[in-house]
ROGU-349192 format. One line per field, with one value per residue (C-alpha): residue number from 0; residue in one letter; x, y, z. Coordinates in nm, 3 decimals, m for minus. Last residue first. Example, Ala and Ser with C-alpha at 12.3 -4.5 7.8 and 13.67 -1.06 7.14 Angstrom:
<pts>
num <- [1 0];
residu <- [S A];
px <- [1.367 1.230];
py <- [m0.106 m0.450];
pz <- [0.714 0.780];
</pts>
This chain:
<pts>
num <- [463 462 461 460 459 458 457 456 455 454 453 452 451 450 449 448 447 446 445 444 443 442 441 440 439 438 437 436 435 434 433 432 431 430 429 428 427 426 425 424 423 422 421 420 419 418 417 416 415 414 413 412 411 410 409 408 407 406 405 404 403 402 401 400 399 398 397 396 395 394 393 392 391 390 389 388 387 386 385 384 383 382 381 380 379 378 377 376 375 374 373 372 371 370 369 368 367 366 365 364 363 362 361 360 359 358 357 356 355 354 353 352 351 350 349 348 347 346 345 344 343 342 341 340 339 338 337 336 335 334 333 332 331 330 329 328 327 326 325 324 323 322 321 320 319 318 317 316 315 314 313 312 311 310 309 308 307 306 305 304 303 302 301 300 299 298 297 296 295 294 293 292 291 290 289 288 287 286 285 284 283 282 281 280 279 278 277 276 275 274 273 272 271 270 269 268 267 266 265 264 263 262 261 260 259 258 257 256 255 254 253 252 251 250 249 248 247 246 245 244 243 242 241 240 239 238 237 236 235 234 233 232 231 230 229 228 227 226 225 224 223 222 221 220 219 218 217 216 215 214 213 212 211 210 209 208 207 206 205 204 203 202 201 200 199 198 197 196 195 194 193 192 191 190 189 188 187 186 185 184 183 182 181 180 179 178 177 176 175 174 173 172 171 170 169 168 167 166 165 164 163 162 161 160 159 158 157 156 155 154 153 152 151 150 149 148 147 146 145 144 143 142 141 140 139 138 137 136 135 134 133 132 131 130 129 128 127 126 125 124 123 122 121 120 119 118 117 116 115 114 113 112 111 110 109 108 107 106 105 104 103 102 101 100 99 98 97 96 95 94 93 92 91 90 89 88 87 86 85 84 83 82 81 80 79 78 77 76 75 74 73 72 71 70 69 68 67 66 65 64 63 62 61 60 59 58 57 56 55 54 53 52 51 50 49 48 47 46 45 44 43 42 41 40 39 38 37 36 35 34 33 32 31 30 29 28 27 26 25 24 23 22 21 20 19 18 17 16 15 14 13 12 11 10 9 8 7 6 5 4 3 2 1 0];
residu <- [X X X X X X X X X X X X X X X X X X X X X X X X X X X X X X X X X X X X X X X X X X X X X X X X X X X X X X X X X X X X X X X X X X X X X X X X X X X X X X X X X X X X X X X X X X X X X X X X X X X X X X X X X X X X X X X X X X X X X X X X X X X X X X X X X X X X X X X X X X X X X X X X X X X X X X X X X X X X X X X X X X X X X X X X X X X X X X X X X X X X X X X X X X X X X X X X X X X X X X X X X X X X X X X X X X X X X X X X X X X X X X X X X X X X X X X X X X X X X X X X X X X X X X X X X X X X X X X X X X X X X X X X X X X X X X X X X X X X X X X X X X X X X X X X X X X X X X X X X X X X X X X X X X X X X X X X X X X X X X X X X X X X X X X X X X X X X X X X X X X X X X X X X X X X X X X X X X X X X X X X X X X X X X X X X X X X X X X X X X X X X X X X X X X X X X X X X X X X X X X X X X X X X X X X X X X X X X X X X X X X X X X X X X X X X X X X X X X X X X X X X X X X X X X X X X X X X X X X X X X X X X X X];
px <- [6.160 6.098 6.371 6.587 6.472 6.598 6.919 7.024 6.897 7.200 7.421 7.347 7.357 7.679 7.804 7.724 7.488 7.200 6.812 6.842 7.152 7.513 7.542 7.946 8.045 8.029 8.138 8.520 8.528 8.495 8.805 8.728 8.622 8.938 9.130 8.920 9.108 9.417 9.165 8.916 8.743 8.962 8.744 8.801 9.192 9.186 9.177 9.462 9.693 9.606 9.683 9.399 9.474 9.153 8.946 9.039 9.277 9.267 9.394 9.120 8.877 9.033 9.005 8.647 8.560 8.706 8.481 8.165 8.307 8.307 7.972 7.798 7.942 7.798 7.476 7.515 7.581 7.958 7.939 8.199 7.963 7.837 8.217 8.243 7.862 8.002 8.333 8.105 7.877 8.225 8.239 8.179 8.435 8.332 8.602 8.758 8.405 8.457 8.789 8.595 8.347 8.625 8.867 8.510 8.437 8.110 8.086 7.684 7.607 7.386 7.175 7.098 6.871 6.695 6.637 6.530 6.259 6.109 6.118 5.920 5.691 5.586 5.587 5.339 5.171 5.110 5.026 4.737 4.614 4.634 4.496 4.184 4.036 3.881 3.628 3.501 3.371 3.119 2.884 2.801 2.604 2.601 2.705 3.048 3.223 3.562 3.598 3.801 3.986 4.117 4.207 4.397 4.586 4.709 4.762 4.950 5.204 5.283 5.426 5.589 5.795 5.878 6.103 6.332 6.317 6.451 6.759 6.775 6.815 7.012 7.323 7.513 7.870 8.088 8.418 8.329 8.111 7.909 7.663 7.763 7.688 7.432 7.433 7.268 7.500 7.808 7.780 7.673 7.986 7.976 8.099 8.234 8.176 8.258 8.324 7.929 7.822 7.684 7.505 7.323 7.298 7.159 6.882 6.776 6.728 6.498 6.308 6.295 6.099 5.877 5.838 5.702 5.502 5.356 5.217 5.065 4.839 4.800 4.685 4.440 4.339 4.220 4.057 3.886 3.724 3.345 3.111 2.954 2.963 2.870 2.500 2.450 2.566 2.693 3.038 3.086 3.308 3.694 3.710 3.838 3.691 3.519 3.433 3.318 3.112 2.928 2.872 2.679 2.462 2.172 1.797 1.759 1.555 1.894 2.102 2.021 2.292 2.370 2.393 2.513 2.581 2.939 3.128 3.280 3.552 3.904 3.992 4.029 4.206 4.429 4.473 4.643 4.883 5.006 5.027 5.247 5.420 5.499 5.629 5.860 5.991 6.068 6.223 6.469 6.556 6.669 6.864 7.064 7.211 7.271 7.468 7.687 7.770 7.728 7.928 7.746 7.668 7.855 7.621 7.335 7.080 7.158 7.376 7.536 7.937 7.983 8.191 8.247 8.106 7.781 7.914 7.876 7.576 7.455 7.501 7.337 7.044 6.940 6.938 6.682 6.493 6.472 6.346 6.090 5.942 5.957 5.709 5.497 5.480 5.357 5.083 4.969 4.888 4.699 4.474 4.490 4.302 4.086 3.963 3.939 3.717 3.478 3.455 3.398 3.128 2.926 2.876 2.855 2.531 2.465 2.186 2.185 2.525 2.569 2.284 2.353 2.649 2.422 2.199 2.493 2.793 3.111 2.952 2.748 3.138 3.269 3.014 3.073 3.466 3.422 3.147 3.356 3.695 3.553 3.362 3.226 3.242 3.593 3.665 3.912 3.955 4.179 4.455 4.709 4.768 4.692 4.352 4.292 4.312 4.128 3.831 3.885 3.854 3.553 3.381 3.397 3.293 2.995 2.886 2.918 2.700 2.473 2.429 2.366 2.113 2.064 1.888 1.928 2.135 2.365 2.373 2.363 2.668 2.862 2.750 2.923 3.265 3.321 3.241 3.468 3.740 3.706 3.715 4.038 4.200 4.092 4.188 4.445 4.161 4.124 4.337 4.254 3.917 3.801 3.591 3.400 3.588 3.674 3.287 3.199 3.415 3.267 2.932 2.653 2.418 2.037 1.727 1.840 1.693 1.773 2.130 2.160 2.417 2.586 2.600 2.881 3.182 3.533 3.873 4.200 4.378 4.776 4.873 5.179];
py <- [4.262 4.134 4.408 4.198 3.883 3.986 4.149 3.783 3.590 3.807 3.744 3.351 3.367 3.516 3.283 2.996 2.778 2.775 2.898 3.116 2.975 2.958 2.638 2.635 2.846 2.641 2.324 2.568 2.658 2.377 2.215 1.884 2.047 2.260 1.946 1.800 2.018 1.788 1.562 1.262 1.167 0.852 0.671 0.539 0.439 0.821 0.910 0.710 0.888 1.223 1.117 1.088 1.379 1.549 1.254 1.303 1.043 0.737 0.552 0.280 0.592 0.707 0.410 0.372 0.720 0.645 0.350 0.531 0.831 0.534 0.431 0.742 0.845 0.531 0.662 1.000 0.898 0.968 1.302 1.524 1.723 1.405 1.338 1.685 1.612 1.281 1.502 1.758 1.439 1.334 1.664 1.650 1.359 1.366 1.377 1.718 1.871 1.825 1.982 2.299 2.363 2.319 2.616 2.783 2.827 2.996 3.236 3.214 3.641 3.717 3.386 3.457 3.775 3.657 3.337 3.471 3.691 3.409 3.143 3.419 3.487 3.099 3.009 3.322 3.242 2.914 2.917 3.172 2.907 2.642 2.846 2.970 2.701 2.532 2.781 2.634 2.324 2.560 2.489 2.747 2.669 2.359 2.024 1.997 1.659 1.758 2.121 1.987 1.722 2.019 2.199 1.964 1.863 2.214 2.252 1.913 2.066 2.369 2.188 1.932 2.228 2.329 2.075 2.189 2.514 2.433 2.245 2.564 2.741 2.503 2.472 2.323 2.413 2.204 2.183 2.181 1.831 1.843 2.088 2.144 2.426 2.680 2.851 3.154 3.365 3.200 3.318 2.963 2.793 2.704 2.409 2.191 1.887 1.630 1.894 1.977 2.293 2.211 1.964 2.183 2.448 2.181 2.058 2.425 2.498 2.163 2.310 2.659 2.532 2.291 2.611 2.759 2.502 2.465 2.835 2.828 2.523 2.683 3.053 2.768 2.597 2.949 3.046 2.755 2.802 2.877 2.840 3.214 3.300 2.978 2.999 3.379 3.306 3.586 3.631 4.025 4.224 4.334 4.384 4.705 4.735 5.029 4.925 4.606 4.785 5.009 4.667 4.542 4.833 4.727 4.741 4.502 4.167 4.005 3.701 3.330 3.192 3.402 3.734 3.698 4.081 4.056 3.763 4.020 3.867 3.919 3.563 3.460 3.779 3.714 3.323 3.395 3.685 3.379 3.169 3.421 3.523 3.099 3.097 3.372 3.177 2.914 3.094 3.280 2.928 2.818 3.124 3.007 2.679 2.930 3.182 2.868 2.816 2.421 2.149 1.866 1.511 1.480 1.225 1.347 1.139 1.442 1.694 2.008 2.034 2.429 2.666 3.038 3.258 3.401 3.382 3.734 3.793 3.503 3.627 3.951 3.730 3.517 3.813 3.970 3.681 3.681 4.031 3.925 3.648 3.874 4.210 3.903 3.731 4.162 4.162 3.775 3.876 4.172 3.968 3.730 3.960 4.095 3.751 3.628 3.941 3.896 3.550 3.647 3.895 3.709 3.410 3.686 3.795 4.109 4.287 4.477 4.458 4.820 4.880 4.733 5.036 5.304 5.198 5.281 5.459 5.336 5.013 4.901 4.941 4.746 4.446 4.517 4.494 4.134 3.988 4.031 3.930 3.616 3.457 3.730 3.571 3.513 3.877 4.049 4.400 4.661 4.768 4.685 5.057 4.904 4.761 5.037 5.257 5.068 5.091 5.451 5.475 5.187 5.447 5.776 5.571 5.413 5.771 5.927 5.641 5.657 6.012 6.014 5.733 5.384 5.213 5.498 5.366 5.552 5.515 5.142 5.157 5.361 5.138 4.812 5.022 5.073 4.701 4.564 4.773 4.730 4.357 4.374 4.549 4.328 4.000 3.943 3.871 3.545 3.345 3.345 3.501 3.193 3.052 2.724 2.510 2.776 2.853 2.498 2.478 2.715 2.611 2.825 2.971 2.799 2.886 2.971 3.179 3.453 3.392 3.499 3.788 3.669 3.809 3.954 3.826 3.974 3.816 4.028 3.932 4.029 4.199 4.107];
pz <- [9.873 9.495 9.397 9.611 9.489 9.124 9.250 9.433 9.084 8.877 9.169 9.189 8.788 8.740 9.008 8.803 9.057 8.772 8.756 8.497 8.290 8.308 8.478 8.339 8.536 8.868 8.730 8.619 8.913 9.056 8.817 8.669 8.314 8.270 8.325 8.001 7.817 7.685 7.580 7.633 7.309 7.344 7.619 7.946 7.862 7.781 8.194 8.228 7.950 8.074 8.436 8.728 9.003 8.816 8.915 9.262 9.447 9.664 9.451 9.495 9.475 9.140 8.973 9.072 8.954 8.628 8.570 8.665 8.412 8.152 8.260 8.206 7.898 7.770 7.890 7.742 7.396 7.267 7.053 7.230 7.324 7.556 7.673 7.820 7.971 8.151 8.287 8.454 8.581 8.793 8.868 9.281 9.265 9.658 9.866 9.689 9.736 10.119 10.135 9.947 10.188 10.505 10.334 10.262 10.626 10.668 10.985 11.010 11.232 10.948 10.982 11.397 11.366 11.154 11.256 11.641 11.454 11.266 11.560 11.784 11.533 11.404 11.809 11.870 11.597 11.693 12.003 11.931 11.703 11.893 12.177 11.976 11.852 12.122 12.196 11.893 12.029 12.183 11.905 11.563 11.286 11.153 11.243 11.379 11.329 11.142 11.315 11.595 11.405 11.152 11.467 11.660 11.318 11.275 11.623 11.623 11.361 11.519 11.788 11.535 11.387 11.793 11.742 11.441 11.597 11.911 11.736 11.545 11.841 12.052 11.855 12.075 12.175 12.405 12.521 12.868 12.900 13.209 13.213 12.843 12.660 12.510 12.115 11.992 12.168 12.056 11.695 11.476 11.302 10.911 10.694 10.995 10.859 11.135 11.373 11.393 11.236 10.896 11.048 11.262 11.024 10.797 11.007 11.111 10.702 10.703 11.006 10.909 10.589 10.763 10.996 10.704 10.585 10.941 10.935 10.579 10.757 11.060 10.868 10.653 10.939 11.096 10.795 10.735 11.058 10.947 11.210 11.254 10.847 10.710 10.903 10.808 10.412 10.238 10.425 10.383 10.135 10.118 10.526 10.620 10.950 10.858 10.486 10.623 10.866 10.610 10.407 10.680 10.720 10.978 10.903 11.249 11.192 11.227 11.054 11.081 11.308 11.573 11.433 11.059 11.109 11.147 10.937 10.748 10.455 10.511 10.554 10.197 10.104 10.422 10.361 9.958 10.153 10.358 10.106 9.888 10.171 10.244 9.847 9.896 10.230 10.009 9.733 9.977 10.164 9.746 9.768 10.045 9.836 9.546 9.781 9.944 9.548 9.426 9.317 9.253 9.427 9.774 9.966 10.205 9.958 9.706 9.796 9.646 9.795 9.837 9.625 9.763 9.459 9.549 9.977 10.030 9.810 10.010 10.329 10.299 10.073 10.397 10.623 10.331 10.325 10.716 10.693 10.459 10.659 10.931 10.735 10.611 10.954 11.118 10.812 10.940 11.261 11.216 11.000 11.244 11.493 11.269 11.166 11.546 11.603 11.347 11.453 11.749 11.746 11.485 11.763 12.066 11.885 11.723 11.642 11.949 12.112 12.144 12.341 12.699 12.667 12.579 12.892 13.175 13.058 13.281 13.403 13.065 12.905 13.191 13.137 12.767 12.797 12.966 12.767 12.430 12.602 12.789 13.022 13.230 13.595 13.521 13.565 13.394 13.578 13.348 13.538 13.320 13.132 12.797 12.893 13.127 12.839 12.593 12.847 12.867 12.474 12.460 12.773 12.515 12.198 12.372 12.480 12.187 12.004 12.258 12.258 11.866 11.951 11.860 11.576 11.353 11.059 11.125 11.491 11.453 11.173 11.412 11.732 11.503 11.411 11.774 11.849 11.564 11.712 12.079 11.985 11.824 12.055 12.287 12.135 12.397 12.586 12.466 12.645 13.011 12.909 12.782 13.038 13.027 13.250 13.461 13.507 13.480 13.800 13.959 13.950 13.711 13.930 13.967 13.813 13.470 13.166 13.392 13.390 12.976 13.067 13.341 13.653 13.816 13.997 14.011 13.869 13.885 13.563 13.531 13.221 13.052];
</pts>
C-alpha cells in the first residue's frame, strides 16, 4: 500500500481566481485518496494520447520521447512507493502531470492538449474496470471449477431437494452444486455483456463538445484497445451506465454467494448437519468453547447488502444530472472501487473454502428418510398405471398420513396397506420408494439421475 506524502503547488485553472482555494474545500474536493489507484490506467490512456498528438503532428517527436521517458519514471515511483501525492493536485490525472511537467518541462504541459480532465477520466475509469472485470471472470471460473471438484465427488450421494425449506425431492449433492455452476455462468455472461458495452473511447470528447485539434480518435481506441469510440461528445464525459451496470452484474453475484452462504450455514449447524466448513474458515466463542461459526459465509451474506447500497448510491447519484459532466461524479468512484474489491475478495475466499466442505451423506440421507422424499415417486407409479394424476395425488396424500401417525416411511407401509389406497399398487412399487431408485429415474437433461449430474459436470467443464 503506498503511503501519500502531500505537497502544495498550484492548481492548474488558479489564475481564473483571486483568492486560494481553503483547505478544507481542498479535502473536500480531492480525490486522490481514492483515485490514484487508477494510475496505471491513467499512464496508459496518456501515453497512448501524446502518440496520437505526435502522429498527427500536434506535438513534437521530442515531446513525444520525452513524455514517454518521464510517464516510465513516473510509473516507477508509483510502483516503488515513493511517488509524492499531493493534495494540492486533486487527483490521479493532475497528480502524474504536475510530476510529468517536473521531470520534462514544456513536453509535459503538452500532453493534455485536446483533452480535458472530463474525457481523461472516464477513459480512465473504463480501463480500469475493464481490467477489473477480466481478473472476476478468471475467479468466477475458479470458483466453478471448486464447485464441480466437489460435485463430481458427491454426483451420486443423495440429498433432501427443498421447497419452502421442507423435504420435497430427493436430489444428488452434485445436482444441488451445479445449479451454483449455472449461476455463476450466467454472472460471466453479464459481466462479459458490461465489457463490450463499456469498451467504447470516451477520449477526445474533451470537455463536453469535442476539440478543434485534427486528433485520431480511432488511433487511440486501437491503442487502448477499445472496440470503437462513444459518438456523442456530451454522452461520452457523463455517461455512468457502465459503472451501474459492473454494480449491477456485481450484486447478482453476491446475491448468488449469498443464497449459497445461507445454505452452508444451515447445512452446518447441529440441527442438520449436512456438511462441516475446514476450521480455518471458521472463528469461536469468546465465551462459549464448543463453538464453531461459520464466519465467512456469514460475512458474505452481509457484505451482499454492501454491494447493494453502492448500486443504489450510484443509480441515485446519476438520477438528477443534467448534461454533460458535474462534480457529482467524483462520487462514483468509491462505491465502485468498494465493490470490486468486496466482489474479489469474497470470490477468492469461496474458492478456496468449497473444496475443503466435508459432506456427510450418513446425515443427507437421515433427513430424506423424515421427509417421504418419494411421496411424488409413488404419484407418477400410479399415473403409468393409468389412474389420473390428481387422484393419484390424494391417495399418496392419504398414505403419507398413515405413515406419519406410524411414524414410519412410506416404504415401511405393508403391501396390503399401501393397496387399500388404490389397487394399481404392486409388488414393484418398493422399487419406486427407494432414493435410488427417485434418483434414476430423472433420466433426462436437466435431471438429478446421476448419469445426468456427470454427463452435465463434463459439459460445464468443457464450458471452463
Amino acid at each position: 500500500m503506498l503511503i501519500a506524502t502531500f505537497i502544495m503547488s498550484d492548481n492548474t485553472w488558479s489564475g481564473r481566481f483571486a483568492e486560494p482555494v481553503s483547505e478544507l474545500v481542498k479535502r473536500y474536493t480531492a480525490s486522490v485518496f481514492f483515485d490514484r489507484r487508477m494510475a496505471a490506467q491513467d499512464i496508459r490512456g496518456s501515453l497512448a494520447h501524446a502518440k496520437m498528438l505526435a502522429r498527427q503532428g500536434i506535438i513534437g517527436a521530442q515531446d513525444l520521447a520525452a513524455i514517454e521517458g518521464g510517464m516510465a519514471q513516473i510509473a516507477g515511483e508509483i510502483d516503488a512507493g515513493s511517488f509524492e501525492w499531493s493534495l494540492d493536485a486533486e487527483d490521479v490525472h493532475l497528480n502524474i502531470e504536475k510530476r510529468l511537467t517536473a521531470l520534462v518541462g514544456d513536453a509535459g504541459k503538452r500532453l493534455h492538449t485536446g483533452r480535458s480532465r472530463n474525457d481523461q477520466v472516464a477513459t480512465d475509469i473504463r480501463l480500469w474496470l475493464r481490467d477489473c472485470i477480466d481478473d472476476i471472470d478468471g475467479l468466477l471460473r475458479n470458483l466453478q471449477a471448486a464447485l464441480l471438484d466437489v460435485a463430481e465427488r458427491h454426483a451420486e450421494t443423495p440429498l433432501p431437494g427443498f421447497t419452502h425449506l421442507q423435504v420435497a425431492q430427493p436430489v444428488t449433492f452434485g445436482h444441488h452444486l451445479l445449479a451454483y455452476v449455472e449461476m455463476l455462468a450466467r454472472d460471466r455472461s453479464r459481466f462479459a455483456d458490461a465489457r463490450r458495452r463499456m469498451n467504447r473511447l470516451p477520449l477526445g470528447a474533451a470537455a463536453l463538445a469535442g476539440t478543434t485539434f485534427p486528433i485520431d480518435r480511432e488511433f487511440v481506441a486501437q491503442e487502448l484497445g477499445f472496440d470503437g469510440v462513444c459518438e456523442n461528445s456530451l454522452d461520452a464525459v457523463s455517461d455512468r451506465d457502465f459503472a451501474i451496470e459492473f454494480c449491477a452484474a456485481a450484486s447478482l453475484v453476491m446475491t448468488h454467494v449469498s443464497r449459497f452462504s445461507e445454505e452452508l450455514i444451515l447445512w452446518m449447524s447441529p440441527r442438520v448437519g449436512f456438511i462441516d466448513l475446514a476450521d480455518r474458515f471458521c472463528t469461536g466463542s469468546s465465551i462459549m468453547p464448543q463453538k464453531k461459526n461459520p464466519d465467512v459465509p456469514e460475512l458474505a451474506r452481509g457484505k451482499t447488502g454492501r454491494v447493494y447500497g453502492h448500486l443504489m448510491g450510484l443509480l441515485t447519484l446519476m438520477k438528477g444530472q443534467p448534461l454533460a459532466y458535474n462534480k457529482d461524479n467524483q462520487e462514483d468512484k468509491e462505491p465502485l472501487f468498494d465493490t470490486a474489491d468486496t466482489l474479489i475478495d469474497t470470490l477468492r475466499i469461496f474458492a478456496d473454502m468449497v473444496p475443503g466442505v466435508r459432506v456427510k451423506p450418513e446425515n443427507m440421507a437421515a433427513a430424506l428418510r423424515q421427509g417421504y422424499a418419494t411421496a411424488t415417486d409413488l404419484a407418477d407409479y400410479l399415473v403409468k398405471r393409468g389412474l389420473p394424476f390428481r387422484d393419484a395425488h390424494e391417495a399418496v396424500a392419504r398414505a403419507v398420513r398413515a405413515a406419519e401417525a406410524k411414524n414410519c416411511d412410506l416404504a415401511d407401509l405393508p403391501l396390503a396397506e399401501l393397496q387399500a389406497f388404490s389397487p394399481l399398487i404392486g409388488k414393484d412399487v418398493f422399487d419406486v420408494l427407494t432414493v435410488a431408485g427417485s434418483l434414476a429415474a430423472r433420466d433426462h437433461i436437466g435431471g438429478t439421475a446421476p448419469v445426468q449430474v456427470k454427463a452435465a459436470i463434463a459439459r460445464a467443464r468443457l464450458r471452463l
